[in-house]
N, C-alpha and C positions, 0 to 999 in steps of 0.2 A: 814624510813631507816630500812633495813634490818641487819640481826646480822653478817651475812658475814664478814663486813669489820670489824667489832667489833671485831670478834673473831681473825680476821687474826691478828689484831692491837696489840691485847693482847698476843696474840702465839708471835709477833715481838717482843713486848716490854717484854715479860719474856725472849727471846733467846739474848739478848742484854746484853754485858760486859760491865764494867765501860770503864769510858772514860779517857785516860794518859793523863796525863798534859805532856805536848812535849814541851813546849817554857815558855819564862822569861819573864816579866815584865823588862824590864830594867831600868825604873824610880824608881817599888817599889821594883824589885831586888827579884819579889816572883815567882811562877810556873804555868801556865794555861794551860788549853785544848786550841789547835789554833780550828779554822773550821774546819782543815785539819782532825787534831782527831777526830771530832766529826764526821765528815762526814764519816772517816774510821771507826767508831765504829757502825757507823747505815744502811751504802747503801746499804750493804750485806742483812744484815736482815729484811730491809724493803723489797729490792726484792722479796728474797726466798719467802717471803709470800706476793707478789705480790701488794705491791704498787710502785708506781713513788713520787719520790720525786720534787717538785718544790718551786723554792723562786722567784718569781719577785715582784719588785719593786711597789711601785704604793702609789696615794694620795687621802685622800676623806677629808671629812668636818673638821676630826681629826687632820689632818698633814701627811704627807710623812711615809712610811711603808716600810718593810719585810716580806711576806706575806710569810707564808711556807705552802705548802700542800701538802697534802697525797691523792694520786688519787689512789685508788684499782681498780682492774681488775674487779670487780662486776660492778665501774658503781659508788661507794660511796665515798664520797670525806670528807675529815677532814680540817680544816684550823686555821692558826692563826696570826695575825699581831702583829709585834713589831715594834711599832712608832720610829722616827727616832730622836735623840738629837745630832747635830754637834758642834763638840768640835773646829773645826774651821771654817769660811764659803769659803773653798775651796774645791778642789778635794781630797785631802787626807783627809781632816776631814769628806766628805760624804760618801770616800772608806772606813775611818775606821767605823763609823755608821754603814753600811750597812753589814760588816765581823761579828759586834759585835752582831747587828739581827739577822744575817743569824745563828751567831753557837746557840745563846740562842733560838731563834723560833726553831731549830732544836733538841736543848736540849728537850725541851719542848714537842716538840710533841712526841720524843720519851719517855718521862719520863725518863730523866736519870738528873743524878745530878752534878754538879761538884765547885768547891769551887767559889766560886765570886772574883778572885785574883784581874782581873783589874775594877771591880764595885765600889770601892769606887774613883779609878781616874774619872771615870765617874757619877759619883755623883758631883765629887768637878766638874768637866767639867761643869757641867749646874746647878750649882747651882742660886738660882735665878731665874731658869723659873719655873713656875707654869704650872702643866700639870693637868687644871680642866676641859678645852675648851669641853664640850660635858658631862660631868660627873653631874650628878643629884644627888639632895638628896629628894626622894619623887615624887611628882607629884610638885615642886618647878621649877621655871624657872631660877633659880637663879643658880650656879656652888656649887656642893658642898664644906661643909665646910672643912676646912686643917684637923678636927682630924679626922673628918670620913673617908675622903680617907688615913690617917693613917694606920685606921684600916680595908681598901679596902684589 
């Protein structure tokens, strides 16, 4: 990999404001960044410095994903997956999954920050599953143990 996209990455992510929390929680009655924010906060300045932003969908050995990636003009691409936990097994619980990937894999690739307002809803959502499916401790065939991926 070339430093091109590196640097562009970094020129993006220092030219990048915080992100407004625009909408409510209405269950916990607290303040979040929607996608919408997030998206406003980052498309300008991924452009200027010449990458595309893309999120699709997709499954592999791990479970169902949000892939976000950063394609530069160089030709160098970035990426990251945030696996999917539906809070109900309908359309609205796969649409909300998929809004709550898309703003945090976006958070994320641009290094921005913002408070986890609806994260603890969605903790209580899936409590109960155990996300070890693919996670090793060592050269072990075995799923890692719960405190190490604590400390993951």
């Amino acid at each position: 990999m070339t430093d091109t996209a590196i640097k562009a990455l970094l020129k993006a992510q220092q030219a990048m404001e915080s992100v407004k929390k625009d909408s409510v929680n209405p269950h916990f009655k607290n303040r979040y960044a929607s996608l919408e924010a997030v998206i406003d906060a980052t498309s300008s300045v991924f452009q200027e410095n010449g990458f595309v932003v893309m999120q699709p969908c997709g499954r592999d050995e791990l479970g169902v994903y949000v892939e976000t990636k950063l394609l530069h003009t160089s030709g160098e691409a970035f990426s990251s997956k945030v696996y999917l936990v539906l809070s109900k097994q309908d359309m609205q619980g796969l649409g909300s999954a998929i809004t709550y990937a898309r703003r945090y894999g976006l958070l994320g690739m641009a290094c921005l920050a913002t408070e986890d307002d609806d994260g603890e809803m969605a903790a209580k959502q899936s409590s109960g599953v155990q996300v070890t499916k693919g996670l090793k401790s060592g050269n072990s065939p075995n799923p890692a143990p719960r405190e190490e991926l604590r400390n993951w």
